[in-house]
N, C-alpha and C positions, 0 to 999 in steps of 0.2 A: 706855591710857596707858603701861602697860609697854613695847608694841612700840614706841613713839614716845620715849622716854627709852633705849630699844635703838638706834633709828635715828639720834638725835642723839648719842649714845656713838660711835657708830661712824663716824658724818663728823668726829664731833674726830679720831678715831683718825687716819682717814684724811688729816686733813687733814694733821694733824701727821708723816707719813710723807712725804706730797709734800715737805715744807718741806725734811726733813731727805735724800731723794732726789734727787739732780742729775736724773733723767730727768722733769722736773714735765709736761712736758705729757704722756706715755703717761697717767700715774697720774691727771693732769685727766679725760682720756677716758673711762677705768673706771671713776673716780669720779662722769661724768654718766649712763654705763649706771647704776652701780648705785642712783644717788639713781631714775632713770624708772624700775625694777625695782623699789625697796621704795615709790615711790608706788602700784603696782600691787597688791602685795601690800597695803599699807594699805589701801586701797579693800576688798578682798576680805575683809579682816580685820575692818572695820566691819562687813557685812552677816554675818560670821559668829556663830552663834546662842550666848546667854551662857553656855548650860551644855556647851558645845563643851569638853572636857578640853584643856591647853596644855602640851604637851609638853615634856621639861627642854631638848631644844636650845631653844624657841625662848624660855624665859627665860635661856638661856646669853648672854652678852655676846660678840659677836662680836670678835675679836679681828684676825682681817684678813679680806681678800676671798673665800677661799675659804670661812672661816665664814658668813659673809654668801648663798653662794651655797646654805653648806647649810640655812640655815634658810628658805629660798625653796624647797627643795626640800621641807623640812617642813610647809610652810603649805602645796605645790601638793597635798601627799599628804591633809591634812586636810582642803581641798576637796574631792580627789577622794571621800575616802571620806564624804564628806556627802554628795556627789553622787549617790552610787552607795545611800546609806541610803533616798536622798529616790526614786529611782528605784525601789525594791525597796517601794517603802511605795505609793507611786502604784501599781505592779501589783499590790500586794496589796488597796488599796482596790476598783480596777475588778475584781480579781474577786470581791471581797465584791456590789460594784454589780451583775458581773452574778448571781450567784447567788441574790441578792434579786428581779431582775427576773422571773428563770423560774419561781421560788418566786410570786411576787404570781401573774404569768399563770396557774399551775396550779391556786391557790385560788382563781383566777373563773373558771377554764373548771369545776372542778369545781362553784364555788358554782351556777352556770348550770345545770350538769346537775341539781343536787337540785329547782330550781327548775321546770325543765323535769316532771324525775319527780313531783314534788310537786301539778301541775298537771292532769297527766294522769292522777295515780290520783284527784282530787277530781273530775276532771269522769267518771272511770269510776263512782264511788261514786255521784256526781248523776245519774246515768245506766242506774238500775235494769235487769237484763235483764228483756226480756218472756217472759214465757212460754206459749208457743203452746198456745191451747185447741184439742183435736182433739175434733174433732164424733162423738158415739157414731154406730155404723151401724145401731143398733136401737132402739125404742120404752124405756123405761121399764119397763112391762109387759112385756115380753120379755126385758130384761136380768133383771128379780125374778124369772119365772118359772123363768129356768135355772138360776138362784142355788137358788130352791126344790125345785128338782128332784134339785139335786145332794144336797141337807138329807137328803131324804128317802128319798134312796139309800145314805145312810150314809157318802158323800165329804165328808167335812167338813172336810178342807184345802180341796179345790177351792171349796166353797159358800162357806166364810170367806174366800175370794181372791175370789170371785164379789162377796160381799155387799159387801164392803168396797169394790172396783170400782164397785160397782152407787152406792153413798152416795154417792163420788166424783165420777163422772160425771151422778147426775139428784137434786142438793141441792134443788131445788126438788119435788121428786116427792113426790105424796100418800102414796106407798108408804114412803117415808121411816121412818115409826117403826117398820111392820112387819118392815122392811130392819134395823132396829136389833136387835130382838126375836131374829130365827131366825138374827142373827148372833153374838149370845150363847146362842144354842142351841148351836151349834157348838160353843164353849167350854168350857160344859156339858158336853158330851155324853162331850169328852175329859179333863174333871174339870181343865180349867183355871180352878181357882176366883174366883181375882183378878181376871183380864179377862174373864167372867160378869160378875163382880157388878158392876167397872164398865160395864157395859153396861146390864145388867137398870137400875139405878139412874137410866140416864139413860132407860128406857124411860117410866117414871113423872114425871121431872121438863122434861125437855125435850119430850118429846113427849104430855104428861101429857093430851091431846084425843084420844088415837090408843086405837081399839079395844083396841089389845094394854098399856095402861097398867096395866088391873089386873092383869095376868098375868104383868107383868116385875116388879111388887112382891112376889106371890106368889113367883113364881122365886128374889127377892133372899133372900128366907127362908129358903126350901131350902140354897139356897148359904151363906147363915151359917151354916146348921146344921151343912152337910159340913166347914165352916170351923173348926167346935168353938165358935163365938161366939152360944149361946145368946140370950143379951140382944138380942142383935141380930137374930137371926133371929124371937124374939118378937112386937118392936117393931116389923116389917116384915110380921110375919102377921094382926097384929092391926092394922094400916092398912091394911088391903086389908079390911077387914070394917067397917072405920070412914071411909075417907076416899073410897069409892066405891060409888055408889047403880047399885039395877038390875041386881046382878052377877046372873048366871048361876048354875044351881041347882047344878050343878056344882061350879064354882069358888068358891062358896062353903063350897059342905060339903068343899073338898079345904083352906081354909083352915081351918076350923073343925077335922079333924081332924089338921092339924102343930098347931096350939095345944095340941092337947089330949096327943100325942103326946110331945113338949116338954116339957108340964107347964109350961106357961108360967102366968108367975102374974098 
């Protein structure tokens, strides 16, 4: 409403100059350029935005034509630089647009890939390796014997590499608990007291039908003993005289005298 109480100020003005100039028709002429020049500007002035700041020329009141041409120059500068705002904000949006674009792309090529890896380690996990059984190239009886042979020559790295081989390869073999027995011989022999006594122990429990069951309980006794565990070694010499029938004269009287040796009570 301002610029239209501006526009209508300024055609009184004008008019009243024609009236009072002998040259009326020049001043007519300018007068119709300037009236299509400030409809133009009006147009332009409507569509321009409310919080658009309004500059002091253009609530100055123009006072003749060259005022009039300069606040037309003020209005083209305050388009221009709306123009130029609007321009600068549109290339700053598309490069936000595109920088989101490459952004989204990169979190689903990457999401794809975990997806990918993700797939491929479960179907590895579902997918146990096998492990190739290699067929021994000698009997059962054969692998024990050289295992035995080693025992008894006093190799008893190699026998213990031997034995433990030998259980490995023929777990079904009736040789089995013997295998167990002169493999904790070995250990014995090198006063490795702990892994005796877990041997001797499964001599009697696991393989508790095997000729050598009373003999790995015996054994377990001795090994407590060297162990300082009394009690234990006791209660191991004294189930060998209680929990197995038909022993041997022998191996009876060798329990009979750690009992007594002992002083077990």
């Amino acid at each position: 409403m301002t610029y239209l109480k501006i526009l209508f100020l300024g055609l009184c003005l004008l008019s009243t100059v024609a009236v009072a100039d002998p040259k009326t028709e020049m001043m007519q002429d300018k007068l119709d350029r300037l009236e299509a020049e400030m409809a133009l500007i009006q147009r332009k002035i409507y569509q321009q935005p409310q919080n658009q700041p309004i500059t002091p020329q253009a609530l100055e009141t123009p006072k003749n034509i060259d005022d009039f041409y300069t606040q037309i120059d003020a209005q083209n500068q305050i388009i221009q630089d709306l123009t130029a705002q609007l321009e600068q904000t549109n290339h700053h949006l598309a490069d936000l647009t595109d920088k989101f674009n490459r952004m989204q792309q990169d979190v689903e090529f990457r999401f794809q890939n975990m997806n990918k890896f993700s797939e491929s380690e479960n179907l590895t996990q579902t997918q146990p390796e096998k492990k190739e059984v290699v067929k021994p190239e000698i009997t059962d009886k054969e692998a024990y014997d050289k295992a035995y042979a080693q025992l008894k020559d006093g190799k008893y790295p190699e026998a213990e590499q031997s034995f433990l081989a030998f259980m490995e390869n023929y777990p079904d073999s009736k040789l089995l608990g013997n295998a167990n027995y002169w493999l904790a011989e070995t250990y014995y022999a090198r006063s490795q007291w702990a892994e005796a006594s877990g041997l001797f122990a499964d001599g009697f429990t696991k393989f508790k039908d095997n000729t050598k069951a009373p003999d790995s309980m015996l054994k377990l006794g001795l090994t407590m003993s060297k162990m300082g565990k009394k009690q234990e070694a006791c209660t191991a010499l004294k189930g060998v005289l209680g929990e197995f029938k038909n022993l041997s004269d022998n191996l009876k009287k060798r329990a009979e005298q750690e009992i007594k040796d002992l002083k077990c009570p």
